[in-house]
N, C-alpha and C positions, 0 to 999 in steps of 0.2 A: 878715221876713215868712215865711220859707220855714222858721226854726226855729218858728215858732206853728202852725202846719199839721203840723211834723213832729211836737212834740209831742201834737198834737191828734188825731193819728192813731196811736199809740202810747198815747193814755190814751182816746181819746173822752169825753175833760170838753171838751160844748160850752161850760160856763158859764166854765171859765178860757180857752177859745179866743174867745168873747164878750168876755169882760174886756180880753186881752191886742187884739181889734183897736179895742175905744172909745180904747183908749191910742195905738194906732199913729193912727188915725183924727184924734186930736185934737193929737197931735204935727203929723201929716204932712196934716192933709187929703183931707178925702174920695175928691177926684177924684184925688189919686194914687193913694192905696191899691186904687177901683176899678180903676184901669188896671192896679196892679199883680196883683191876686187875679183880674180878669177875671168880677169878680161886676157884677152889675147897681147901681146907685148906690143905687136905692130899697131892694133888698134888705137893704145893706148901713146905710142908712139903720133901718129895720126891728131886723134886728141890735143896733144899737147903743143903740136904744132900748129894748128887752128882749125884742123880741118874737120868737118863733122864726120865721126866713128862710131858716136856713142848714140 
């Protein structure tokens, strides 16, 4: 998690930071991933489904 944030801050491509968390998202599961990122679930939910949250 922490290398997709690090890249995403070094390039500001939200659409491959989008990409890379429906991957984490659908590997790992939502409610981890929010606990991990400390984003709101809906957001995150948002997010994933293309909509700008983040």
């Amino acid at each position: 998690m922490t290398e997709i944030f690090q890249e995403y801050s070094e390039n500001n491509d939200s659409g491959a930071l989008l990409a890379s968390l429906r991957v984490v998202v659908r590997v790992q599961g939502i409610i981890q991933v929010v606990e991990q990122i400390g984003m709101a679930r809906r957001g995150l939910q948002k997010a994933s489904a293309g909509e700008t949250a983040i």
